[in-house]
C-alpha positions in Angstrom: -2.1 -33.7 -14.3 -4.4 -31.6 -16.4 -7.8 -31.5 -16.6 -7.2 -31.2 -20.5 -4.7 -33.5 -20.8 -4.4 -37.4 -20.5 -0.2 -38.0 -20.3 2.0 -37.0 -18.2 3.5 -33.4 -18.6 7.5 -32.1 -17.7 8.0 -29.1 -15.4 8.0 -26.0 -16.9 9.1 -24.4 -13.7 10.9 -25.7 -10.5 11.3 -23.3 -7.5 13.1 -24.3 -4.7 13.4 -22.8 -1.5 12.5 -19.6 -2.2 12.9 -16.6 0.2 11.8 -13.3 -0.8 10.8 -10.5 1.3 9.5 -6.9 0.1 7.4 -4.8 1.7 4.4 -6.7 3.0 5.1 -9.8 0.6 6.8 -12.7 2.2 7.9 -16.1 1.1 9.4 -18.3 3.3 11.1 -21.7 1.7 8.8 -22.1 -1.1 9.2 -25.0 -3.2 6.4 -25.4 -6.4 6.6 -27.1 -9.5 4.4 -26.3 -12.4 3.6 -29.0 -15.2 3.2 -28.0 -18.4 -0.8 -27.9 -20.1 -1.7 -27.4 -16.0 -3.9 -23.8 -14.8 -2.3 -23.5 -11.2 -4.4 -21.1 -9.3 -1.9 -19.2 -6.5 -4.8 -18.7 -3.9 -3.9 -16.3 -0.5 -6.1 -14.0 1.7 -3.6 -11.3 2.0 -0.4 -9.2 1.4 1.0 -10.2 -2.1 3.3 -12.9 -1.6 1.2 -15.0 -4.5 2.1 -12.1 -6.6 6.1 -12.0 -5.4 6.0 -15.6 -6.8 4.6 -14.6 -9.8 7.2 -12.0 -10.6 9.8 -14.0 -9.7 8.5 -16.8 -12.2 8.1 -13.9 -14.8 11.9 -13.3 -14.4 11.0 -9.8 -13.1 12.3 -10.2 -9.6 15.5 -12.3 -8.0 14.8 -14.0 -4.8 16.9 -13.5 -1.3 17.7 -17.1 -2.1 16.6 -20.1 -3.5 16.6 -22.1 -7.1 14.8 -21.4 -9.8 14.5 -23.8 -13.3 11.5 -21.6 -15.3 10.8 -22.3 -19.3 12.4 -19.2 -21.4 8.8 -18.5 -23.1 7.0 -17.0 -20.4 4.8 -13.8 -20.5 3.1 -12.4 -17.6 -0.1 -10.3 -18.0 -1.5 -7.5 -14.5 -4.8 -6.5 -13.9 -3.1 -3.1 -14.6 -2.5 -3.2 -18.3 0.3 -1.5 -18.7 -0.4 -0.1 -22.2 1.9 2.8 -23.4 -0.7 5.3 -23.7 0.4 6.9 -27.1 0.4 4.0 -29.0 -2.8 2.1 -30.1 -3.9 -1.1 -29.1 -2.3 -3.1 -32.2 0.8 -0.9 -31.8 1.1 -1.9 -27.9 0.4 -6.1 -29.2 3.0 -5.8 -31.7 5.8 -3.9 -29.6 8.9 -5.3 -29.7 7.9 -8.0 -32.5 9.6 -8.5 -35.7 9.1 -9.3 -39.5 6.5 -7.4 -42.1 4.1 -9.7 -40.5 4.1 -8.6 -37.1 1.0 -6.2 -37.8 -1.4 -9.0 -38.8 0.1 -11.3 -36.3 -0.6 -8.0 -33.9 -4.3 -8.2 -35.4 -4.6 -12.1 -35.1 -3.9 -12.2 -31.9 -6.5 -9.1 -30.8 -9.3 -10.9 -32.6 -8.3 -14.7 -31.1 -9.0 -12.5 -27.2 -12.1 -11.0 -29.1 -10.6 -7.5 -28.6 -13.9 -5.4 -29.4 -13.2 -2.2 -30.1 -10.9 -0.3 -32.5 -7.7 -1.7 -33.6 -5.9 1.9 -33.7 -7.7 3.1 -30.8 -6.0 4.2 -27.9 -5.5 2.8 -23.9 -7.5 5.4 -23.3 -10.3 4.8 -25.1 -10.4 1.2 -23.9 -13.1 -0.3 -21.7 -11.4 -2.4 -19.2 -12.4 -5.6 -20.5 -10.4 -4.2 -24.1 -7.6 -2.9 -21.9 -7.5 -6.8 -20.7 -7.7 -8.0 -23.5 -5.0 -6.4 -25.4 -3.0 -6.9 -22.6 -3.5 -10.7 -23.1 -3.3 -10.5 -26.8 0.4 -8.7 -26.1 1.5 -11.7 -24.3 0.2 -14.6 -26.7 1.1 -13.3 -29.7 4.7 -14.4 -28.3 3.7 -18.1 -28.1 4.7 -18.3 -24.1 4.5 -21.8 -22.8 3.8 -20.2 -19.5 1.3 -17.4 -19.4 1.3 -16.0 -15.8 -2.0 -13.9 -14.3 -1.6 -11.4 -11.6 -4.8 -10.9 -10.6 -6.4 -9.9 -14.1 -9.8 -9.3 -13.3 -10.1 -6.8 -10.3 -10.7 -4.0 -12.2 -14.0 -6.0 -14.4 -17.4 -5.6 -13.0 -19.0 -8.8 -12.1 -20.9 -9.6 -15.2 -17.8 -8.8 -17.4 -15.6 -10.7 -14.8 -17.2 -14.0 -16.0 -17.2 -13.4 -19.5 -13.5 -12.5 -19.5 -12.9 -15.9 -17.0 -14.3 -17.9 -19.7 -12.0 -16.4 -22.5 -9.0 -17.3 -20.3 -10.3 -20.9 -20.2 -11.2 -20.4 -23.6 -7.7 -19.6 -24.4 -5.8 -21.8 -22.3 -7.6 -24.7 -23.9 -7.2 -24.1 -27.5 -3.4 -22.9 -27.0 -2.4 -25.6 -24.8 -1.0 -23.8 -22.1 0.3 -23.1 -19.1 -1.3 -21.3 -16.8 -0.8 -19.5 -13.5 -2.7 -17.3 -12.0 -2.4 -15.2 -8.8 -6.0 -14.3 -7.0 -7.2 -13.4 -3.7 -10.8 -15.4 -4.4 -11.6 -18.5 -3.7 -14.7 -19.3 -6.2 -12.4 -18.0 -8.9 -9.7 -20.1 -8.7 -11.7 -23.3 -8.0 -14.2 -22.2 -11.1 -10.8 -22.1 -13.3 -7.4 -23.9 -12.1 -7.0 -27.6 -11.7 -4.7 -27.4 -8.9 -5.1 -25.0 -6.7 -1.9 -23.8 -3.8 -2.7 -22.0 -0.8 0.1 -19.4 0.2 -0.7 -18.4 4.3 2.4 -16.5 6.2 5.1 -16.5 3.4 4.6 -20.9 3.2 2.2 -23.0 1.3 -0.1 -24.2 3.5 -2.1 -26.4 1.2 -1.7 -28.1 -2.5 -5.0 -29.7 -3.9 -5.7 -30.8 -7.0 -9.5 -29.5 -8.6 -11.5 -33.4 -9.2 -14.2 -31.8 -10.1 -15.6 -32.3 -13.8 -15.0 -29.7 -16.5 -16.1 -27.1 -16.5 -16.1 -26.2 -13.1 -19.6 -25.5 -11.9 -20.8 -24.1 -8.8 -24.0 -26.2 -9.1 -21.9 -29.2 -8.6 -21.7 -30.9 -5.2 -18.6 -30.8 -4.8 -17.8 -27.3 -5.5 -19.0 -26.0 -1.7 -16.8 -29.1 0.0 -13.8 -27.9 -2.0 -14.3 -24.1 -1.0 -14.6 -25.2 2.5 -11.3 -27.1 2.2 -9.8 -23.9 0.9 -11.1 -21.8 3.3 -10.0 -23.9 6.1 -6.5 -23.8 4.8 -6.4 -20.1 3.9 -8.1 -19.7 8.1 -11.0 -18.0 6.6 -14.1 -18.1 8.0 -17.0 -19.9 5.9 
């Protein structure tokens, strides 16, 4: 259940029994079920296989074998952009959108992520938090019900790595949505998921929901028991 929510939600994905096997990325019969208004933090120590899953949810990879049930509206966002580089920032947000609207809905969208620089600037011009942040504003303006995260923030420094934590709360919140995200560190998937899977060897090794009170702060008690529990399951030493 989510921390934002009160009722009980549907599935907005089902994956069963999942295989999947590319270069170092393994997953060996996974079975997950995401509920919708839920921030499900993918948590694993190493190879990619939390980021296989996430491609496969995004629709951009077919499994060896396995089921998969996943809500149409779904937009995934990397930690690598992935702006064209000769079109501007509001050009990249509105690609692919139509109506005579789709500019200001473009605009909208960069100033709900509080995109700071430029509208018709270019990628390249971009800090990396602005990069992020159009990349984000490209995937809401399409109203997804599932927004997935591939490790967003590995290319932020540590001070702008919090701020653009607490947009994507921010964000979630406000939109009502769905959230994944794929991350390799424990404090940051405890500070922002409510349910928190643990992918060790290709399996999921642990599923725990995140009782601690919102936000998430590590000041609270309980935040150092549930990073132990984490560790513990992901074998990593405290």
């Amino acid at each position: 259940m989510s921390t934002h929510a009160q009722v009980e939600h549907s599935a907005v994905a089902r994956l069963r029994g999942i295989r999947h096997s590319v270069a170092e990325a393994v997953l060996d019969n996974v079975d997950l079920s995401i509920h919708a208004g839920d921030f499900t933090a993918l948590l694993e120590t190493g190879g990619s296989g939390n980021s296989a899953l996430l491609r496969i949810l995004a629709g951009l990879e077919a499994p060896a074998a396995g089921s998969i049930d996943v809500a149409e509206e779904k937009m995934i966002v990397f930690g690598d952009p992935r702006l064209l580089p000769w079109r501007t920032a509001i050009q990249n947000v509105a690609l692919g959108l139509s109506g005579a609207d789709a500019a200001d809905r473009a605009r909208a969208a960069l100033a709900d992520v509080g995109f700071k620089s430029r509208p018709e600037a270019l990628p390249s011009t971009l800090s990396a938090a602005d990069a992020l942040r159009a990349s984000i504003a490209r995937a809401l303006v399409r109203n997804p019900k599932l927004l997935l995260l591939d490790s967003p923030f590995g290319a932020l420094d540590c001070g702008t790595r919090a701020q653009m934590r607490r947009l994507v709360e921010s964000l979630w919140l406000r939109h009502d949505l769905t959230v994944v995200l794929a991350t390799h560190d424990v404090d940051e998937a405890i500070e922002l998921a409510d349910r928190i899977v643990v992918i060790d060897a290709g399996r999921i090794a642990a599923s725990l929901d995140n009782e601690l009170p919102w936000p998430h702060e590590k000041s609270h008690p309980g935040f150092q028991s549930l990073r132990e529990r984490l560790q513990a399951a992901m074998r990593v030493n405290a």
